[in-house]
N, C-alpha and C positions, 0 to 999 in steps of 0.2 A: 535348501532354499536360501536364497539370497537376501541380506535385510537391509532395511533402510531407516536409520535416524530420520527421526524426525524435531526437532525442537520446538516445544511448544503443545499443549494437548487440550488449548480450547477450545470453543465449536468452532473458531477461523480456521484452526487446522485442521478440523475432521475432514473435507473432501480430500486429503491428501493423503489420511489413511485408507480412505474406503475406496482410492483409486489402486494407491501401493496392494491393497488387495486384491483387489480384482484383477491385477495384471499379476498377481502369484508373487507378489513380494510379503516378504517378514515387515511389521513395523518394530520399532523400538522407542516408544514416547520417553519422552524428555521434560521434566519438569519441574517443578519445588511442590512439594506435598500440599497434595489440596485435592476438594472431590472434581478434576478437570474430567470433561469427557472422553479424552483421547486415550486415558489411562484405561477406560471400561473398551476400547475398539482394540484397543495397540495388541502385538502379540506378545511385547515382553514390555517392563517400563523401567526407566530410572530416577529416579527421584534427585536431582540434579540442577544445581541452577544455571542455566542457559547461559546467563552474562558471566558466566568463568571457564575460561577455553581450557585451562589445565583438569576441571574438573570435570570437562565436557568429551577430553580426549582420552582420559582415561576411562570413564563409561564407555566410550565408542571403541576401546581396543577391548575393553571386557566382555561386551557383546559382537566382537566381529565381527564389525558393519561393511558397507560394501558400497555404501553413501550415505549421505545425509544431505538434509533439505531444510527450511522453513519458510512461513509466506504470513504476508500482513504484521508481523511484529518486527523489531527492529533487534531488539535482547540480544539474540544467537548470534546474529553476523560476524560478531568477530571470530565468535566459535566455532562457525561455519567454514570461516578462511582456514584457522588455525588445526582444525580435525583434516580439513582437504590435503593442506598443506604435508602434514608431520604422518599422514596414513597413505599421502598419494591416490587420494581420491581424485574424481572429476567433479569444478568448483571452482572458488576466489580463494586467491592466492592470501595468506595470512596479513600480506601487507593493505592488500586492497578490503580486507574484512575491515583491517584497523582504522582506516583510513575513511570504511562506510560507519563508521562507528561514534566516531568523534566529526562536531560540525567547524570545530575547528581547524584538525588538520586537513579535512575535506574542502574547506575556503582555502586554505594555503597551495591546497594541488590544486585547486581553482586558480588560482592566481599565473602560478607556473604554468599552468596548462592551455591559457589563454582564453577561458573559457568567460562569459559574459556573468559577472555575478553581482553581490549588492557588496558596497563600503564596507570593511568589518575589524575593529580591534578589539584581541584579547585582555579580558580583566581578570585580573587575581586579587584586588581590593579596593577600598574605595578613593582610593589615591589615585587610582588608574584611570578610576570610573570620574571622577573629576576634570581630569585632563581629556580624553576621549570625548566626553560633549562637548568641549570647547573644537573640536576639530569635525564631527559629523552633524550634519543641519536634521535640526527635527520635523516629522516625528521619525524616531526611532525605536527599533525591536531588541528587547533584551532575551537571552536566549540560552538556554543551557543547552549541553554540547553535544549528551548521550540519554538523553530522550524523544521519547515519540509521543502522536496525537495532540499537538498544544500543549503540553505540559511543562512547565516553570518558561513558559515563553508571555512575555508582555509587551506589547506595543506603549509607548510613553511619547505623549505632546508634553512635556516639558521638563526641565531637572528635577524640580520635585516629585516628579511621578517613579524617573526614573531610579531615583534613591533610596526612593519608595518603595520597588518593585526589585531593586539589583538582591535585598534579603529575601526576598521569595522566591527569586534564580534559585539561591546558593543553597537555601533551605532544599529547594528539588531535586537539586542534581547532585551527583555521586564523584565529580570533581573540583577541585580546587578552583577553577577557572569558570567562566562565563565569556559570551560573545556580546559584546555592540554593535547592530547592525544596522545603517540607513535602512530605514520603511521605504519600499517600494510601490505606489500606492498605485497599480495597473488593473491586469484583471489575470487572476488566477487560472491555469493550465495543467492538466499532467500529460504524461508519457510513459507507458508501458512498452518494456522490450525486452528480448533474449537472447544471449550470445551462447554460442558453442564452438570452440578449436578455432576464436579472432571470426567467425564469422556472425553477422547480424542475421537473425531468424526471422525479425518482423521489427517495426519501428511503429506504434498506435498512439499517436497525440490522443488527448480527450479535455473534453472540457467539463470542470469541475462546478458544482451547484456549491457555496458557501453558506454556512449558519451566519446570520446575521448575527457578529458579538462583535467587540473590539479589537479582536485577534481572529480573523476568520478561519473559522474551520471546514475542513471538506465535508458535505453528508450526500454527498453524491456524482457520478460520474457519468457521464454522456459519450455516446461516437456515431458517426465521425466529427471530429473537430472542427467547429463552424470554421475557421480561416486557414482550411487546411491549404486552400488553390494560390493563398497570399502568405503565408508565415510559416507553411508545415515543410518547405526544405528546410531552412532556419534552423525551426526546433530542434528537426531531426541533426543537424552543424551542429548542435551547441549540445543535444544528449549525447553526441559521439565525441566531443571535444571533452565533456564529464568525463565520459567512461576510459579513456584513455587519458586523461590524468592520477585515476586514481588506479587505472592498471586493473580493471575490472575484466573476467572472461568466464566463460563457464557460467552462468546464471542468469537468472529471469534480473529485468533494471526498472525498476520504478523512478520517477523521479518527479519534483513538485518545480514547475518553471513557473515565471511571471509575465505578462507582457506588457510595455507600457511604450505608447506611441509609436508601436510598428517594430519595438527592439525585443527582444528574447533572452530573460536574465532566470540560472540557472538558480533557485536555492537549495537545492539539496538532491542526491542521488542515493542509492543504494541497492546492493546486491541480493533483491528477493521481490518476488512478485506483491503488489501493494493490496491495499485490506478496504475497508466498504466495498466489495461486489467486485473487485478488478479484475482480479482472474475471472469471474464469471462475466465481463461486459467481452476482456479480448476473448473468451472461447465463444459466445453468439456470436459475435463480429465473425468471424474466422469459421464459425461451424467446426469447431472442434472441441476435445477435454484440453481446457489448457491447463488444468491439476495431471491428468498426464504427462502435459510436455513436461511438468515442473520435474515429475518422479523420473519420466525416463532421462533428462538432462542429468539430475544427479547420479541413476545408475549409469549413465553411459551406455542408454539403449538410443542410441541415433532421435531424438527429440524433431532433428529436422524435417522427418519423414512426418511427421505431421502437417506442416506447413507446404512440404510441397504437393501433399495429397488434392492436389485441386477441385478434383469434380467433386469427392465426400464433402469438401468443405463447404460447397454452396449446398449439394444437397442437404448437407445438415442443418445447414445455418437456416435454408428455406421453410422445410418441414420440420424436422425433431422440433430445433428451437423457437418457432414460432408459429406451430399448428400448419396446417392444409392449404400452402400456395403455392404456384407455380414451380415446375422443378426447375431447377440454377444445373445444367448439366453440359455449360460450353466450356468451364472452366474462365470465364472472365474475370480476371484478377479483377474487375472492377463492382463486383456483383458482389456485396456482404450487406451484413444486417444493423442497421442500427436498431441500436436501442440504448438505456439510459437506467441508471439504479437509484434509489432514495434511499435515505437513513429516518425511518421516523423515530421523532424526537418530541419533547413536551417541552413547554415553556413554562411550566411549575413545579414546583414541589407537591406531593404529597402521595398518602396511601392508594392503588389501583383496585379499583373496584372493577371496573371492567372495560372491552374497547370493544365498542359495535362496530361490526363491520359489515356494511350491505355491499360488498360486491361481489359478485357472478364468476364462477371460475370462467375465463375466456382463453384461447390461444395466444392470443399477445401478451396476456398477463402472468406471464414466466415463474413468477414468485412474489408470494403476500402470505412475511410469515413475522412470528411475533417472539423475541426473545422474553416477556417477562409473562406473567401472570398473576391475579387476583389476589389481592393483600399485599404484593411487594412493592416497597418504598421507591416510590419515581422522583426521580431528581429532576430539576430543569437541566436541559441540553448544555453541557461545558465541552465534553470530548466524549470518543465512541466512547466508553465504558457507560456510559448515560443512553445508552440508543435504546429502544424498543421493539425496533425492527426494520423490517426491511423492503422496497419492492423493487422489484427486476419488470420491466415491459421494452419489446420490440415492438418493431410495424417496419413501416414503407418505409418512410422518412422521420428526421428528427422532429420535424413539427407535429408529425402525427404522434413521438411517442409521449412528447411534452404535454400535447390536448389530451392524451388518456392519463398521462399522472394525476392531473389537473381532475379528473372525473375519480379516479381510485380513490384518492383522498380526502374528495368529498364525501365520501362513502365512509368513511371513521369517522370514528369520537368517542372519545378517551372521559370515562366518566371514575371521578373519583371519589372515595370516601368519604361523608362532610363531616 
């Protein structure tokens, strides 16, 4: 039986085991010692920290893997290139892991690559960080280089703040260095896509719902992309000008863009499918497993045969994924689903006593499910690690699935300990 790495073994990566199963693959979890869930599904495990490729390639020759994969965390990627690379798997090349890994040399191959992006100089102390405000107008984002979710990232209106915040970078991050970067003050976008052998499999702008904080965070994802008929070749210019900067092939491409008075600026890509709901908005969209495409892409079972599957795709997308409506059986590349995911979130602290929830299972309402339970300590909303859960709804169009969030939500309430 043939197996498949996986890096990572929280419940984001559980659909990736339970699919590698059901197509008859081996799993091999990946992870640093803890009670993760992936470890109770997996069929072997290592006990390995993800963010070390030498320590990751060696697990991967001990277990004789045959690919590897990961989705929604950032950790693996370099590990991912560096196993592909040195075992001659299908995958991102060592250089292009390194390069998704760090946000620094990722702006640099932005630069060479001609790719639309924000202002950005590297600091290594506050001698740097000195001279650098005097050259970028505020406000500005300070930003560590090899993390994910908002983490040691700070927006700052003015030197003090920033001075303020350059020690809480450096305190986060696991490098030497730190980014300055002009704030972009537009309106937040993503894009999901996948390459195989230099070919594009699918190119999905989305539009992202932000946590109202000072540093806005994504908690949810929508398609199709309100401005796709005005801005969506753009995007897709400026996600393909990314990806061949950093020399990306072989893997699913997430990537966070900006838009600000009709322009399209790049902040960040990387080689794996992205996390709040993504994989699951492109598979409704598309009426496919897109946790499949991810396994068969790393084994190298032709990934693109799902995508060309045309008539399954609408009929899935019409029925499986959204209950009992008309069959999609012409194959109109223009017939897909929208629909839209939330991250719920709390805006306090304290002990969870319980969450009522009055809503009706229905067909549109795809998923309404809840990571914590009764007694455990709820934080107010900073980054996902804070979430509570989650919902998934399609329909007709995107207003209709906006007007059903609007009603789901009404339907909770999060009552706490006093």
């Amino acid at each position: 039986m043939k197996k498949l790495m996986i890096l990572g073994a929280s419940y984001s990566q559980i659909p990736l085991y339970e699919t590698a199963s059901r197509l008859g693959i081996a799993t091999v979890a990946v992870s640093t010692p803890g009670d993760w869930p992936g470890f109770a599904v997996a069929d072997e495990c290592s006990y390995t920290d993800i963010s070390d490729p030498e320590a990751v390639l060696a697990a991967a020759r001990e277990h004789e893997i045959n690919g590897i994969a990961t989705c929604c965390l950032d950790a693996g990627i370099r590990s991912v290139g560096y196993v592909c690379e040195n075992m001659g798997l299908k995958g991102l090349s060592a250089n292009a892991g390194k390069l998704c890994s760090d946000k620094y040399l990722m702006k640099e191959a932005f630069l060479k690559g001609g790719v639309t992006c924000a202002r950005h100089i590297c600091i290594h102390n506050r001698a740097e960080l000195k001279e650098a405000v005097k050259v970028l107008n505020f406000p500005v984002i300070l930003k560590a280089v090899d993390l994910m979710g908002s983490r040691g990232i700070f927006r700052c209106d003015t030197k003090e703040e920033v001075f303020t915040h350059y020690a809480d970078t450096m305190n986060a991050t696991g490098k030497d260095y730190c980014l300055l970067e002009e704030f972009i003050e537009g309106t937040m976008l993503g894009c999901e896509a996948m390459l195989s052998k230099g070919k594009l499999l699918y190119c999905l702008p989305n539009n992202i719902e932000n946590y109202p904080a000072h540093v806005p965070t994504p908690i949810g994802h929508s398609v199709p992309y309100k401005k796709q008929d005005t801005l969506g070749e753009e995007v897709q210019k400026q996600v393909l000008l990314a990806i061949q900067a950093l020399g990306m092939d072989n893997c699913p491409v997430n990537c966070d863009l900006m838009e600000k008075d009709g322009k399209i600026y790049v902040i960040e890509i990387t080689g794996r499918a992205g996390g709040n709901c993504l994989p699951e908005m492109v598979g409704i969209y598309y009426g496919i497993d897109y946790y499949e495409a991810i396994v068969r892409l790393a084994m190298d079972m032709q990934a693109e045969e799902l995508f060309q599957d045309q008539k399954n795709r609408f009929q899935n997308a019409a029925q499986r994924k959204c209950g009992e409506r008309p069959e999609n059986t012409d194959g109109n590349l223009n017939r897909v689903t929208p629909n839209l995911s939330h991250i719920l979130t709390s805006d306090r602290d304290g002990i969870l006593k319980a969450i009522h929830n009055d809503n009706e299972a229905s067909p549109d309402l795809l998923d309404l499910s809840f990571n914590v339970e009764p007694g455990k300590e709820i934080r107010h909303y900073e980054n996902g690690r804070d979430r509570l859960g989650q919902v998934i709804i399609c329909g007709e169009t995107l207003d209709a699935c906006e007007q059903r969030l609007n009603e789901v939500l009404s339907k909770l309430n999060i009552e706490f300990i006093s």
